[in-house]
C-alpha positions in Angstrom: 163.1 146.8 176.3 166.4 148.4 176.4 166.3 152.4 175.1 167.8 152.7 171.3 170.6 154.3 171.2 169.6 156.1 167.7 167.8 158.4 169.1 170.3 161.5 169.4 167.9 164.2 170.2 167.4 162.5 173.5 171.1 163.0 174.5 172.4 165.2 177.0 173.5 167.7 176.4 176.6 170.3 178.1 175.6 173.6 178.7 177.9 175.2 181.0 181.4 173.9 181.2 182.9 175.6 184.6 183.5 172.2 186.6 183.9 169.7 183.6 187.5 168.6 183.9 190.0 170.1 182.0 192.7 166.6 182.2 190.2 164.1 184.1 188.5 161.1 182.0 185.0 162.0 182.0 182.2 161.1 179.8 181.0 163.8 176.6 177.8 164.4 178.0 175.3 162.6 180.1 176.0 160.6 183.4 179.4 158.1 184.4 180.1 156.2 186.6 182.3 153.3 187.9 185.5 152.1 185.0 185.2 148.8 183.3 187.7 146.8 181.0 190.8 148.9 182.2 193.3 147.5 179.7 196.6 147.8 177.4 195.8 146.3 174.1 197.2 146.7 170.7 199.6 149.9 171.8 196.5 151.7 173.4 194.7 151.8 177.0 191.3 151.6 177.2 189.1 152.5 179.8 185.4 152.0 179.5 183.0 153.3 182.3 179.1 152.7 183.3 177.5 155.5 181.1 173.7 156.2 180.9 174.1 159.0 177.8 170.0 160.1 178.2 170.6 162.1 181.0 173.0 163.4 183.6 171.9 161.0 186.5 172.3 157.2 187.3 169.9 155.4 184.5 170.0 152.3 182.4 173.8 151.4 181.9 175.8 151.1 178.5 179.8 151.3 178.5 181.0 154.0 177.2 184.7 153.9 175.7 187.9 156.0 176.1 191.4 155.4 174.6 195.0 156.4 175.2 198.4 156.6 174.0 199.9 157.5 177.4 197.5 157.8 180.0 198.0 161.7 180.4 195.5 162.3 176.8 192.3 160.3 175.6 189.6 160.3 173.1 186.4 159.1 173.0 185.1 156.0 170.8 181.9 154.7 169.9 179.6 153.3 173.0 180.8 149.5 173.1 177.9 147.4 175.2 174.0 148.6 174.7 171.6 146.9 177.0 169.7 145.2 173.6 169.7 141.4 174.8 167.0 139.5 177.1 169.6 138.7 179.9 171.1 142.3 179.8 167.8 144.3 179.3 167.7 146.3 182.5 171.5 147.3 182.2 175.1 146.3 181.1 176.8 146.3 184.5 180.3 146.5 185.0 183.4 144.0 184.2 186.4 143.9 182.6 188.7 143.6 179.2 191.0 141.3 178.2 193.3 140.3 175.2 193.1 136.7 174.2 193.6 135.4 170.7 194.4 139.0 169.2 191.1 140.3 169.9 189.6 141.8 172.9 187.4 140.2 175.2 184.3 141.8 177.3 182.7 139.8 180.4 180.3 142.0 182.1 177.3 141.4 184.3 174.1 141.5 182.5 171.5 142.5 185.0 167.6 141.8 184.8 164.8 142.9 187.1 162.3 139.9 188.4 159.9 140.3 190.8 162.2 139.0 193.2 164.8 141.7 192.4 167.7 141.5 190.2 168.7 138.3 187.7 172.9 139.0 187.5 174.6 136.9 185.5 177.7 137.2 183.3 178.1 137.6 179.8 180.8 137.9 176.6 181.3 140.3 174.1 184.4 140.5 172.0 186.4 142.9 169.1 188.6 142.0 166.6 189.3 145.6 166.0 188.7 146.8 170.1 186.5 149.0 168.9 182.9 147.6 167.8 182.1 144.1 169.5 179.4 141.6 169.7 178.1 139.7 172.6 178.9 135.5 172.4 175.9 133.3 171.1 176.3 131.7 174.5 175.0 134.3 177.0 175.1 134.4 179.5 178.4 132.6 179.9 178.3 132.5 184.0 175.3 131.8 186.1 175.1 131.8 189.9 175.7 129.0 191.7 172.6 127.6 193.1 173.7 126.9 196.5 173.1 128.1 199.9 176.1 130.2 200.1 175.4 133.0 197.5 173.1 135.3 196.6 172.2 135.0 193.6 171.1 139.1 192.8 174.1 140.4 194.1 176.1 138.1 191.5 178.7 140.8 189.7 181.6 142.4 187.8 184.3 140.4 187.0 187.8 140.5 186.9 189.4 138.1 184.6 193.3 137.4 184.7 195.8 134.6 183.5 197.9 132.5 185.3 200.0 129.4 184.2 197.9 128.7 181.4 194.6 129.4 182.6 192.0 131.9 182.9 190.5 133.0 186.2 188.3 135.7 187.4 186.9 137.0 190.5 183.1 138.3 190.6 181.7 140.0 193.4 178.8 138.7 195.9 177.0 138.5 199.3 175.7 135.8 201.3 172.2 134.6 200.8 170.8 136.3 203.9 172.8 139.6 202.7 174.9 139.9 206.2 178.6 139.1 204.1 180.4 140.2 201.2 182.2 137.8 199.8 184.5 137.0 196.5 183.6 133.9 194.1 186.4 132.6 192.2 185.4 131.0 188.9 188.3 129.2 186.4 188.7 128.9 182.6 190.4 127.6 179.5 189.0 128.8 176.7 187.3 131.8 178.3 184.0 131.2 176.9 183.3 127.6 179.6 183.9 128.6 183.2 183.9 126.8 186.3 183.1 127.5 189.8 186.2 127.2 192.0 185.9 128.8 195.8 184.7 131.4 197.9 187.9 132.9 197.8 187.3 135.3 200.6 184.5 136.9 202.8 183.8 139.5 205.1 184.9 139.3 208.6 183.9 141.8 211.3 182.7 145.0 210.0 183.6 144.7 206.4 180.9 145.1 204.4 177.8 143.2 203.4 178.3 142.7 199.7 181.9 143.0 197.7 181.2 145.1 194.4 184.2 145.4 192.0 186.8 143.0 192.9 190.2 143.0 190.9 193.1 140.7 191.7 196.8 141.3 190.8 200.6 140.8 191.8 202.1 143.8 192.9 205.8 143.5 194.2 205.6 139.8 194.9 202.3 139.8 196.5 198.9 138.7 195.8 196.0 141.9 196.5 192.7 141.5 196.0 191.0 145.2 195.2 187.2 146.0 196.0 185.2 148.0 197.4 182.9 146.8 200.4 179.5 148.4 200.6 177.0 148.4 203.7 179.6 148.8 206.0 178.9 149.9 209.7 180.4 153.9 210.3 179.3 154.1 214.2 182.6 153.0 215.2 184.4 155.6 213.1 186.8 153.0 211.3 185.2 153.9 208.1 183.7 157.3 207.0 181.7 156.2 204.7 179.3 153.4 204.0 180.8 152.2 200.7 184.5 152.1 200.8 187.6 151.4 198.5 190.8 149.0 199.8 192.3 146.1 199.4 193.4 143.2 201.2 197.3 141.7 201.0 197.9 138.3 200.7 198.3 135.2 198.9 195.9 133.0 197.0 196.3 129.3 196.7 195.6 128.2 193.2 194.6 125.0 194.2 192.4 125.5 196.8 191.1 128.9 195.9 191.4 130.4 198.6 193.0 133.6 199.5 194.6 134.0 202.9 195.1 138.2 203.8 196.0 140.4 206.3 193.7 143.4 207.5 191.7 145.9 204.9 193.8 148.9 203.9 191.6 151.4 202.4 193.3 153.3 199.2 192.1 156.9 199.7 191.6 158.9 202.6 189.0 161.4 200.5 184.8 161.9 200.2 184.9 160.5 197.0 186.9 157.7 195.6 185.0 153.9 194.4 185.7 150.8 192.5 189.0 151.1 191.5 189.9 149.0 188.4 193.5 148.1 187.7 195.5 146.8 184.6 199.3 146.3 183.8 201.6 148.3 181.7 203.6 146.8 179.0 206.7 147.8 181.6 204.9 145.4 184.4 203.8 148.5 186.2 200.3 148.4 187.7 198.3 151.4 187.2 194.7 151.7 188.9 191.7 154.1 187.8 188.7 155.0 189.6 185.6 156.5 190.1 186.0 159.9 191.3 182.7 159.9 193.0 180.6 158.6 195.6 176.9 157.0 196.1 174.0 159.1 197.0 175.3 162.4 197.1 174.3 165.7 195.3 175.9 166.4 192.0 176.2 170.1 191.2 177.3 169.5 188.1 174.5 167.7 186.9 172.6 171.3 185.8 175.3 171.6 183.5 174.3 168.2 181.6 176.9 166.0 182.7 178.3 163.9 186.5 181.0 162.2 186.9 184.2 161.9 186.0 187.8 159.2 186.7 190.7 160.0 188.9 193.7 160.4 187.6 196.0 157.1 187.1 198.0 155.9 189.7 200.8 153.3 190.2 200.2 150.7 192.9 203.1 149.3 195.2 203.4 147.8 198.4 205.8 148.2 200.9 206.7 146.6 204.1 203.2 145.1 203.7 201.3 148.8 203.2 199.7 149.8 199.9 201.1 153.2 198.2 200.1 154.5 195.0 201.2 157.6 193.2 200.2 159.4 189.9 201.5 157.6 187.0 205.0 159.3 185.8 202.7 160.0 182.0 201.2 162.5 183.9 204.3 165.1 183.6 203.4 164.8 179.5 200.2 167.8 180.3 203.2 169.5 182.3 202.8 172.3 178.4 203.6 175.6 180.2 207.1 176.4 181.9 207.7 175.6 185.5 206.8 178.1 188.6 209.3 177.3 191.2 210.3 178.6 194.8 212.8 177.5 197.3 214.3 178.1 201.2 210.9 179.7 201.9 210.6 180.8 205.3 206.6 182.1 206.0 205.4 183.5 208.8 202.0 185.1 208.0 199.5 183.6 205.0 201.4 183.6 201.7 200.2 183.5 197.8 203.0 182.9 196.3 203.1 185.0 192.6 202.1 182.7 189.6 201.7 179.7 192.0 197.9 179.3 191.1 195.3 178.0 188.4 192.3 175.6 188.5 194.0 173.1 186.7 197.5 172.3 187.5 199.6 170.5 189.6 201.6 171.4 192.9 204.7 169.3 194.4 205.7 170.5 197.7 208.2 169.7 200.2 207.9 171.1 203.7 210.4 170.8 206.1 207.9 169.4 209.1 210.4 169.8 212.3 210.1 173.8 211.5 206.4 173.5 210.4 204.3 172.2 213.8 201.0 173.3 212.1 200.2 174.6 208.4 197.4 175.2 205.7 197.3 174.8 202.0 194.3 176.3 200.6 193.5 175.9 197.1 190.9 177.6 194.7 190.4 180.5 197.2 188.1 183.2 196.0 185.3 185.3 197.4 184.2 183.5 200.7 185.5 179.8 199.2 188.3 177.8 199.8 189.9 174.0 200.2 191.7 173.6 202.9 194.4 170.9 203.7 195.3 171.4 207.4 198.5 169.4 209.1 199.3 169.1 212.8 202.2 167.4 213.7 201.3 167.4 217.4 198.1 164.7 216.4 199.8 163.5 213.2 196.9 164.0 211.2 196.1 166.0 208.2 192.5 167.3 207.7 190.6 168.2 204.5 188.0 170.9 205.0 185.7 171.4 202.0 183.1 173.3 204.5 183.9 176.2 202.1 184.4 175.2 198.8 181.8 176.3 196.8 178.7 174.5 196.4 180.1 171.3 197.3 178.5 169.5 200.4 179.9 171.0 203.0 181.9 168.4 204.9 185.6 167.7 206.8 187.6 164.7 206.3 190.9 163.8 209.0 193.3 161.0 209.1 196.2 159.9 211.0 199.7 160.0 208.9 203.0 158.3 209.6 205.2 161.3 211.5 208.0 162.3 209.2 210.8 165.5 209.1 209.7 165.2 206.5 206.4 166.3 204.3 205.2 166.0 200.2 202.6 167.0 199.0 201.6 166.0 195.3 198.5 167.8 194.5 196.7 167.6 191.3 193.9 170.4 191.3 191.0 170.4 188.7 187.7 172.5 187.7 185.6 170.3 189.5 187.9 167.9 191.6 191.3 167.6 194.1 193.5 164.7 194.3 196.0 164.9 197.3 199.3 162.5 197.1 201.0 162.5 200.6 204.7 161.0 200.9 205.1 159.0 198.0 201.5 157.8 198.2 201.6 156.4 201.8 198.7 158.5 201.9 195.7 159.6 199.2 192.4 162.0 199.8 190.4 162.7 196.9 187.4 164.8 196.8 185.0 167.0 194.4 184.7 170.6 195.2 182.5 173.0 193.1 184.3 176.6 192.8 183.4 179.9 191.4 185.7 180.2 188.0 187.6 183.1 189.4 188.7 181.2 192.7 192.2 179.7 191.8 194.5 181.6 194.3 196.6 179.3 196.3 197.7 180.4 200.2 200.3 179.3 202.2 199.4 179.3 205.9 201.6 178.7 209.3 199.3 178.0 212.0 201.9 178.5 215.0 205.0 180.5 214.2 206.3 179.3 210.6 205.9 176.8 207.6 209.5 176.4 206.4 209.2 175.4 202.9 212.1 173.6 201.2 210.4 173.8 197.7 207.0 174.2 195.9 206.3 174.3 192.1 203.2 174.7 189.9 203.3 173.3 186.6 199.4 174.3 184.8 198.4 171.1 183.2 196.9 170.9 179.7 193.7 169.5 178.3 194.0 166.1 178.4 190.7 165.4 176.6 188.3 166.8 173.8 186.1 169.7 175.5 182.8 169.7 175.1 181.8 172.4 172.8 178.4 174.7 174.4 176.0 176.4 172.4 172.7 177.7 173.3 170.6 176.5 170.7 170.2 172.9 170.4 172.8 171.2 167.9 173.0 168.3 166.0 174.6 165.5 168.4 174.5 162.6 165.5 177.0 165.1 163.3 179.0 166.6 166.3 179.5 163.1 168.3 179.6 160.1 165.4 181.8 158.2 168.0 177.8 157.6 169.7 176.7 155.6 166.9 
């Protein structure tokens, strides 16, 4: 039986709030992880994520529910999917939103444990007010194919989109004897009766041996199919870690299903980055969120009752057949506080910069590489901690070294970049988390760090003779959603959080 939600004493509870994010979407208390139903409906985003609100660690899955006017602010709403049904007992997995008829839709993957394993299949819930919903009389709506091509308990999260009249959605899947990932396309035209269409793509080489989290959309006249491959084979070095995030370019054939691609790009560089979710602006921008995160990893700030938390929005775009993504122009709405800016700077010894600093803002730099053969960005130095983001234009690689930064596992991340004159940086730091944008997004590493409070000095480093600096501004960045309010005693969660009911 799935836990009742009622019962509020249970709750976690905050009680220290020195990494929870000051601008990140993150849950009010209790564990997160990956975003479902990222969507623009009725003048509002909404992102909903896996949330297990007992406890701040992986446990059985509701969504929980987040809104926005602009992407830069949110608030929290009432939890929208409780595992309460038969076919969803053992957790409401992810899926996505969408708006059909004036109300909102739900499909997610309600998952069952059997002796065998796992029981996926895919289920409905709609809103007419995209708030409160209830789950379609005909769950599940999508069962597995019974077939000797998929596995039928690796069997989840859709993606549902429209095209020419008629529904489709991706789900994600494996191969029966679990050596391929794969992607099932499934069509629709009432969204309620679907039908199996193709295999629309599957794992070649090393590329992971089951697809979690695929979305699908057209981004500058191209097809690109977003997931995140897990299982995958490090040895080699092509991937650091064994889950991933990317996305394949291509084109799908409607008729056939199929979708013919080019090679996996991956979309960050960083420790901690997973399935990525994606949704279109009124404006026909698309804008992706995702989980700021990893799998099996310590999570300091689980003491403090809460883990896990979103990365900031970005745009999507590709060009001369590359990904890029950048954060989403809303984001300048938390720029609150005047401007620190410098320009012509011309260092030659390690350099703070005065009111360049702050463990929540955002730094845009522009280094003039030709004069710069080697430099260092540290960020939240204090006592014996720092993060820092190394680049050497004799390798063409930038490196992020978190071997100091706190109590964050101690590890170093490097990656080849594109040689420029050229360098910009867009750096979005946060209590608990750094997000690094590199030329226009040709380039993204994301990774959690876990500072003292007082570290939030920033250094400018040459590593040979000089770092010539054309500009650099900090711009602190405001609270871009409710704080959780500590207390020592223990409070009344039902009266301080209705939105749980």
């Amino acid at each position: 039986m799935s836990e009742k939600i009622t019962d509020f004493k249970r709750f976690a509870q905050i009680t220290d709030t020195r990494w929870y994010p000051r601008y990140h979407l993150a849950a009010p208390s209790g564990w997160c992880n990956d975003p479902n139903g990222f969507c623009f409906h009725n003048g509002q985003y909404h992102c909903f994520y896996q949330y297990y609100p007992y406890g701040a660690e992986w446990g059985l899955m509701h969504w929980g529910h987040a809104v926005s006017d602009d992407l830069a602010y949110w608030k929290h709403l009432p939890i929208a999917l409780k595992p309460d049904k038969p076919y969803d007992a053992d957790g409401c997995y992810s899926g996505c939103a969408v708006e059909f008829d004036k109300k909102l839709y739900l499909m997610y993957t309600g998952n069952l444990k059997c002796e065998s394993g796992h029981i996926q299949t895919q289920c409905l819930a709609k809103s007419d007010d995209g708030v409160h919903f209830t789950k379609s009389e005909n769950n599940p709506i999508i069962r597995a194919e019974v077939s000797g091509e998929i596995h039928c308990g690796d069997f989840r999260d859709p993606k549902i989109w429209e095209h020419d009249g008629k529904f489709y959605a991706v789900i994600g899947s494996r191969t029966p004897d679990k050596n391929f990932g794969q992607v099932l396309l499934y069509e629709s035209e009432d969204m309620e009766h679907w039908n199996f269409k193709s295999i629309a793509a599957r794992s070649e080489r090393n590329l992971g041996r089951m697809w979690e989290c695929p979305n699908f959309a057209e981004i500058d006249g191209y097809d690109v199919l977003i997931f995140s491959p897990m299982e995958l084979d490090t040895a080699d070095e092509k991937f650091f870690n064994d889950r991933q995030a990317g996305v394949l370019i291509g084109k799908l054939d409607y008729e056939t299903g199929k979708f013919e691609h080019g090679d996996f790009q991956t979309l960050d560089e960083g420790f901690d980055f997973y399935a990525p979710q994606v949704t279109k602006t009124p404006d026909g921008r698309t804008i992706l969120i995702g989980w700021l995160d990893t799998w099996h990893v310590d999570m300091p700030e689980s003491v403090d009752g809460w883990a896990g938390q979103m990365t900031v929005p970005r745009e999507l775009h590709v060009r001369d057949g590359k990904i890029f993504s950048t954060p989403v122009k809303e984001l300048e709405n938390l720029r609150k506080w005047q401007e620190v800016s410098y320009e012509n700077l011309f260092l030659t010894e390690p350099t703070a910069l005065k009111d360049v600093e702050g463990d929540a803002c955002e730094i845009v730099l522009n280094v003039d590489a030709k004069r710069s053969e080697k430099f260092a960005i540290a960020v939240r130095v204090g006592d014996d901690e720092q993060t820092c983001l190394i680049y050497d234009a004799t390798t063409e690689t930038f490196t992020l070294d978190c071997d100091e930064s706190g109590e964050s596992p101690k590890s170093v991340r490097e990656f080849s970049v594109k040689p420029t004159d050229k360098v910009k940086l867009d750096i979005f730091i946060d209590r608990s988390s750094l997000e690094i944008f590199i030329n226009d997004g040709a380039k993204v590493i994301s990774s959690r760090i876990y500072p003292q409070r007082k570290s939030q000095k920033i250094v400018f480093m040459p590593l040979t003779d000089s770092l010539a600096i054309d500009s650099v501004s900090c711009h602190k960045l405001d609270f871009g959603l409710p704080h959780p309010h500590v207390k020592d005693t223990e409070v009344n969660l039902k009266n301080q959080f209705p939105f749980l009911e």
